[in-house]
N, C-alpha and C positions, 0 to 999 in steps of 0.2 A: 504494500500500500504506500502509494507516495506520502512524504511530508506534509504538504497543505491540506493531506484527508484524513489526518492525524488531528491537525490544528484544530480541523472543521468538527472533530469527534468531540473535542477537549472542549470546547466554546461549547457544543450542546450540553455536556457533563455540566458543564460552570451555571451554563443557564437554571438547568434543575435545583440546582443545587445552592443557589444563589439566594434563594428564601432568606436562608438559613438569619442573612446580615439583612440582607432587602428589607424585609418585611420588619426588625427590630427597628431600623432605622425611618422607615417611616412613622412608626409608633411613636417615635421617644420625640418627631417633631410635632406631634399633636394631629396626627393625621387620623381623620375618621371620627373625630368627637371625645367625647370622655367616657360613653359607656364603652368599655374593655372587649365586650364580645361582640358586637358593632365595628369600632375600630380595627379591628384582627380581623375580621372576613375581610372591609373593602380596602384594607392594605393588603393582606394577600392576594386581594383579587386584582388591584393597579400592579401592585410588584410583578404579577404574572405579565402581564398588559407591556409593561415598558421591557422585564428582561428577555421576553420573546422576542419585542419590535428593536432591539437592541442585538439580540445574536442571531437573526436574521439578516439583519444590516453587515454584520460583519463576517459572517458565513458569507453572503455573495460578495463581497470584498475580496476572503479570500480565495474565491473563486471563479473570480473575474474572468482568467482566462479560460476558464473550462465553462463559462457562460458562452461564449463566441465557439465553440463546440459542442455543446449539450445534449448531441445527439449518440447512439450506439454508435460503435462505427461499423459502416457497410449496411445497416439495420433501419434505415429511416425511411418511414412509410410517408406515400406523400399524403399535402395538406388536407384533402377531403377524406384521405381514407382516417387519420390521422382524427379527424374530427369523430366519423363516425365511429372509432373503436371507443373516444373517448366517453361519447355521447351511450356507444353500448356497455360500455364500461362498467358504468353507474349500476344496469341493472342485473351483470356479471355478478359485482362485487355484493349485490344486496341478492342474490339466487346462493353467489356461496356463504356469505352468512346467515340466510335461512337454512341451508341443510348442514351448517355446523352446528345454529344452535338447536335443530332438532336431534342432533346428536347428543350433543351433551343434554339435553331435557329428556328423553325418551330413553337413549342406552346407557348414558351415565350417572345419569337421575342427578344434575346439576341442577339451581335451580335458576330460572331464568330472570334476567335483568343485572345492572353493569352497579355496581357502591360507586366504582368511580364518577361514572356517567350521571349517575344521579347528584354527585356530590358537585360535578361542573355544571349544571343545570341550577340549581340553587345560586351556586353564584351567579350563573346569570340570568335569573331572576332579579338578585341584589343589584348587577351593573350590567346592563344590557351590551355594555360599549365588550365588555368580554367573547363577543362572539366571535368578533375580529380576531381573535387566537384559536378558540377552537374551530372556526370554519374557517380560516385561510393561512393564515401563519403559522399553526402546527400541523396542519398537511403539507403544508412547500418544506420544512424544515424536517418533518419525518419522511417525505419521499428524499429528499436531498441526501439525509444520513442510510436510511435502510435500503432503498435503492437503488441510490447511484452510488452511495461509495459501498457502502457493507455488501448486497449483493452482487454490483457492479464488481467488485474486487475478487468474490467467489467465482463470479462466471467468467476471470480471464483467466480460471484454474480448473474449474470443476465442470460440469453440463447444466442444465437447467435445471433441471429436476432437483440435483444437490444444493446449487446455488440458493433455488427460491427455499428449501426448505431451511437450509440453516439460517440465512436470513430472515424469514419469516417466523422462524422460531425467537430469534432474538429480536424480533420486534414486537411480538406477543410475550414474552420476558419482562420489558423493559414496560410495558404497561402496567404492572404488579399486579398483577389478576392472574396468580396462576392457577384458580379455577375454569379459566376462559381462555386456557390455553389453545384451543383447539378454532376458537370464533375467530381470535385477533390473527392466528398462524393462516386461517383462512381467506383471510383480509391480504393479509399479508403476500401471500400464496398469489393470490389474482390480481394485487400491484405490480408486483414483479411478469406476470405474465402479461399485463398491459406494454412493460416497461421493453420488452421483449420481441415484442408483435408490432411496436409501433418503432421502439427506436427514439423514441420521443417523450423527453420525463418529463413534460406536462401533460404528457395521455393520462397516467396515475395520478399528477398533482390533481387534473380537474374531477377525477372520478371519485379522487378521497374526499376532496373540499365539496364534492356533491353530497357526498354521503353523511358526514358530519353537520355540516347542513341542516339534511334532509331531517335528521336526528334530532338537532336541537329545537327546530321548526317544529315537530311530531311533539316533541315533548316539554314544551311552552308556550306553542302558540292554540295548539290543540287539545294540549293534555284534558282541560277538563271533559270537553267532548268527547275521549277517548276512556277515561274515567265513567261515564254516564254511560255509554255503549255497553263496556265491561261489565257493571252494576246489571245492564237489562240482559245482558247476555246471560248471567249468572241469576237470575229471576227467573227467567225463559225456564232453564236448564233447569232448576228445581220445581219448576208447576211440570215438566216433561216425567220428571222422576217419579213427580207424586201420582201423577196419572198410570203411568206404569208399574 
């Protein structure tokens, strides 16, 4: 792995990990109010906001020149095909995450729905401006690390098959959900096969920022609608039970 895909690994680590001072430091300048558990959500949730839009900035810095290349090489599908994988992408990547998570509901008796998901949902709830991270900024910054460099670097060693899987395994890893190892490795699994097919890592940027999206939209803009549905589903199902 070259040097500046090192660099680029290191600056995502720092970003994660950056809370740690981030978040004290805005505290201690009176950020958020004086109620304690107040202040602590919407400083975690700005610290998230500026140190993403910060190692973003500086990822494609150090990437500069592998921006004026961006493509596989020999691999680059043209501009309409390109579109349309992107565009079928979306509903790839949402077919293998329904029959993962039927997997894990059905054969491994997992049970379904994401703590983390729910827990970045609440925040943005609290700050709507956070969506700018989980729908755009942490899909360019997870494709950039898991498929152009971590993948990218397996498949100028290994076939495809090994490639997507070890990277997709450590991109389902690194979501700390290793209950849900099998959803995200599926995710994972179908950016890499975008990344591959097309040659073009905005094929996977646009199909993940679709999907996160798709998600946050599903589960804030609609949730109560989807909550009331549930409830009559589950009323149906019991007058069906009692009848029979």
């Amino acid at each position: 792995m070259e040097k500046r895909y090192w660099y680029v690994i290191l600056t995502y680590i720092v970003m994660q990990l950056s809370g740690i001072i981030g978040i004290p430091i805005l505290l201690y300048f009176g950020f958020g109010g004086e109620d304690y558990d107040t202040a602590f959500t919407l400083a975690s949730t700005y610290w998230l906001i500026i140190s993403f839009f910060a190692a973003l900035l500086m990822i494609l810095y150090i990437l500069r020149q592998d921006i004026k290349d961006r493509h596989l090489a020999d691999q680059r599908s043209s501009g309409a095909s390109a579109v349309g994988w992107a565009v079928g992408g979306v509903f790839l990547a949402m077919f293998a995450q329904g029959i993962a998570a039927s997997i894990e509901i059905n054969l491994l008796g997992i049970e379904p729905g994401s703590e983390n998901t729910q827990q970045i949902i609440q925040l943005i709830k609290t700050t709507p401006l956070l969506i700018i991270v989980t729908s755009i900024i942490g899909p360019i910054l997870e494709e950039i690390i898991f498929r152009k460099i971590i993948f990218g670097s397996f498949y100028r060693k290994f076939n495809f098959w090994i490639s997507a899987f070890l990277s997709s395994v450590i991109f389902a890893l690194v979501h700390m959900e290793p209950e849900h190892l099998l959803l995200y490795s599926a995710m994972g699994f179908t950016f890499a096969f975008l990344y591959v097919k097309t040659g073009r890592l905005l094929v996977p940027i646009f199909a993940h920022v679709a999907m996160n999206t798709l998600v946050v939209v599903v589960q804030t803009i609609f949730a109560e609608d989807i909550e009331r549905i549930m409830k009559e589903a589950e009323k149906m199902q019991s007058f069906i039970s009692f009848l029979l």
